[in-house]
N, C-alpha and C positions, 0 to 999 in steps of 0.2 A: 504494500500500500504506500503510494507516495507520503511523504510527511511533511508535507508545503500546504497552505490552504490559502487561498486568496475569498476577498469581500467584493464585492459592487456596489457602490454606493448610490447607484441604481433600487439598492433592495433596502441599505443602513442610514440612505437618508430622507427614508418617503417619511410624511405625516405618522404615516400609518405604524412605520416602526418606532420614531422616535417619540411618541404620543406612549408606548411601554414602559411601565416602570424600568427605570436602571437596572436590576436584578432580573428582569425576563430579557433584555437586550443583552447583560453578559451571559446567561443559561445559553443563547442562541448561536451566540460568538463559541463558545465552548461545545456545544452539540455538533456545528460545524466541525470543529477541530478534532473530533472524535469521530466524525464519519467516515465509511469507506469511500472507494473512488466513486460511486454512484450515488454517493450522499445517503444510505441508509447507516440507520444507529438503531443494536440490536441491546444497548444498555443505556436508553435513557432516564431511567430512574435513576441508576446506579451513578450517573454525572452529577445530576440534578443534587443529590447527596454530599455527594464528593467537593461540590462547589458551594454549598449552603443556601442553593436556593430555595424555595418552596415550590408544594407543589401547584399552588397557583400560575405559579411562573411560568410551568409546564402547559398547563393549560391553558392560559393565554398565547399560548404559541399555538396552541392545536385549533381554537376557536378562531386568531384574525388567517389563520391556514397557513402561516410557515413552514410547519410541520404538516404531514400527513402521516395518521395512524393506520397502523392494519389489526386485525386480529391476531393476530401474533405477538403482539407488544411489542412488533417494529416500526420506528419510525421513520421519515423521509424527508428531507429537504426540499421541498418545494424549488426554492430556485437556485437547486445544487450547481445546475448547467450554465446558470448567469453568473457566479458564482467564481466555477472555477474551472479551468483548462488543461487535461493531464495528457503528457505526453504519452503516446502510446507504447513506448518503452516501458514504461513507469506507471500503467493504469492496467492495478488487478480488477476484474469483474466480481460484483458485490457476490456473496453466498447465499443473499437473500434472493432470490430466483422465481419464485412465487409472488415475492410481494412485485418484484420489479417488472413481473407480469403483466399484473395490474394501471400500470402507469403508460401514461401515453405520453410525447416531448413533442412542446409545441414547435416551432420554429424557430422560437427566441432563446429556447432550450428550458423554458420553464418545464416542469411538470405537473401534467394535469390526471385527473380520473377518466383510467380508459373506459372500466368495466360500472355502470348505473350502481348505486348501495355498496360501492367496494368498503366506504367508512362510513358507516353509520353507527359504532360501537366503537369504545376503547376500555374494554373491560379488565384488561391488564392495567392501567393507569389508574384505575382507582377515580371512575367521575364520576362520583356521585359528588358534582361540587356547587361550588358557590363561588362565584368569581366577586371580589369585593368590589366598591365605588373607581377607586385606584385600578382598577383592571378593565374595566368594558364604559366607564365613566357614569356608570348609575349601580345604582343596586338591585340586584336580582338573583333571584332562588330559581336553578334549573329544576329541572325534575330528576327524581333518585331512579330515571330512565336507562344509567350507564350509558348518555349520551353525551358527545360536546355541544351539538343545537338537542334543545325538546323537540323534536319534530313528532314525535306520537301525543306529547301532551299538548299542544298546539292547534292539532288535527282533530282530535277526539273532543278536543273545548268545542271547534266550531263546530262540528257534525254534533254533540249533542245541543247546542244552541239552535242549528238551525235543520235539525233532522237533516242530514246530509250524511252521505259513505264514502265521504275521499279517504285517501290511503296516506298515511303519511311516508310512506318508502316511493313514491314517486320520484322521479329525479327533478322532475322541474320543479317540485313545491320542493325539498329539499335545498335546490339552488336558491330558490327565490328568501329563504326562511334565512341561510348564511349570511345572501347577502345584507340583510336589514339588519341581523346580528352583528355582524361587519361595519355595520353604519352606527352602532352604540344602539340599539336599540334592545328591549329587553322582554322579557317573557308578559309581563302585566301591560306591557306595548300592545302585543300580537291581542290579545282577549279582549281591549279598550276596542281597539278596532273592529274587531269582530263585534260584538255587544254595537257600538255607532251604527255599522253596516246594516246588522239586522236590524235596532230597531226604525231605521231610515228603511229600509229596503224589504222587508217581509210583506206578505201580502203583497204587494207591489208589480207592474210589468219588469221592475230592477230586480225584481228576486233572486234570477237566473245567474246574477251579476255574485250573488254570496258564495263567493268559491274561491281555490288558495289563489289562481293565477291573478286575481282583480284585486284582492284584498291587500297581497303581500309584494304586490307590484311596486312600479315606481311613484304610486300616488300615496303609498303608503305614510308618507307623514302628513300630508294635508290630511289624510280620514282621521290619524291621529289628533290632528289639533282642529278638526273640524266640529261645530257648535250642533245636537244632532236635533234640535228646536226647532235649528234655522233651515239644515238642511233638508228635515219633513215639510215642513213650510215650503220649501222649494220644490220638492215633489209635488206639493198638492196645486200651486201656479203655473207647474210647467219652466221655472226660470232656471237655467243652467243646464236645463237637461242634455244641450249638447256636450256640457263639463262633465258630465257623469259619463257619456259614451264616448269623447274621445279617450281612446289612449285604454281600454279596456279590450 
């Protein structure tokens, strides 16, 4: 295994990483420096330890997706290929062969999920958590799902609210649920919305409309911060109605 690691500051100086507490930025810098040449780490706990981070720290790598988990308790560098350059002399092929199955390389050499549901568990990792204020910038209690997103508690809130049978192992509701996660937003987010939607939208010709892809979409913070008084009242006028079907 080569024993050089190079960064891109392409990846160490977006928002999105330097918004990390200091102790999940150095966990990442050091999980790099412990990966094989394909960026898989088949002892990420055991670093995490060894460096005294916690395991929120952990976590917040898996949630804004730096890391990718498998069921194995291995994990993966997302953008090991941006990352780093290994002379083919000097680049042994990971032993992890199964997980590395699973991954597809985009062009820019990120990696992405080849196989639909490849992570939707990290039962090795111990996530049954709670990521504090300090980690996703609100507060929020995931569910004791052995998830990093709730996507079955999330699923199951709207289909019993609004008698519905979506699936939460879909990949698109999946994507769409990361991304909002990824945006700061938090489990008592996804439910507010749902709860405005239905009761703006039940009974309604918009009824059709209470489903993940419309809800968890890109309009997702306006229904968040939207008044649902005013937006019944706008049903019942007809005023915006073409606000409500563009972009669904």
């Amino acid at each position: 295994m080569a024993q050089r690691r190079m960064f891109s500051k392409k990846i160490t100086e977006t928002d999105l990483f330097l918004d990390m507490p200091m102790s999940s930025q150095c966990l990442y810098f050091h999980l790099n420096m412990s990966a094989d040449d394909d960026g898989f780490i088949g002892n990420a706990k055991t670093i995490r330890r060894m460096i005294g981070a916690s395991e929120d720290d952990l976590k917040l790598l898996l949630a804004k997706e730096f890391l990718f988990p498998f069921d194995s308790g291995v994990v993966v560098v997302k953008d090991w290929k941006i990352h780093n350059y290994i002379r083919s002399d000097r680049y042994n092929e990971t032993v992890y062969q199964e997980e590395k199955k699973q991954l597809k390389q985009l062009e820019n050499g990120r990696y992405e999920i080849g196989i639909p549901n490849v992570i939707p568990t990290v039962h090795q990792m111990d996530t049954q958590v709670r990521l504090g204020k300090d980690r996703l910038g609100k507060d929020n209690t995931l569910s004791s799902d052995s998830t990093v997103y709730p996507y079955k508690e999330i699923i199951e809130y709207l289909n019993d609210k609004a008698n519905k049978q979506y699936k939460h192992t879909t990949n698109k509701t999946q994507s769409m649920i990361r991304a909002r996660f990824n945006e700061g937003f938090v489990l008592d987010d996804f439910k507010s919305v749902i709860d405005t939607k239905f009761k703006e939208w039940n009974n309604t010709d918009m009824d059709k409309f209470i489903r993940p892809e419309t809800l968890f979409g890109t309009k997702f913070e306006s229904y968040l911060n939207q008044s649902v008084e005013n937006s019944q009242e706008d049903i019942k006028t007809g005023d915006n109605a073409s606000d409500y079907l563009e972009g669904l």
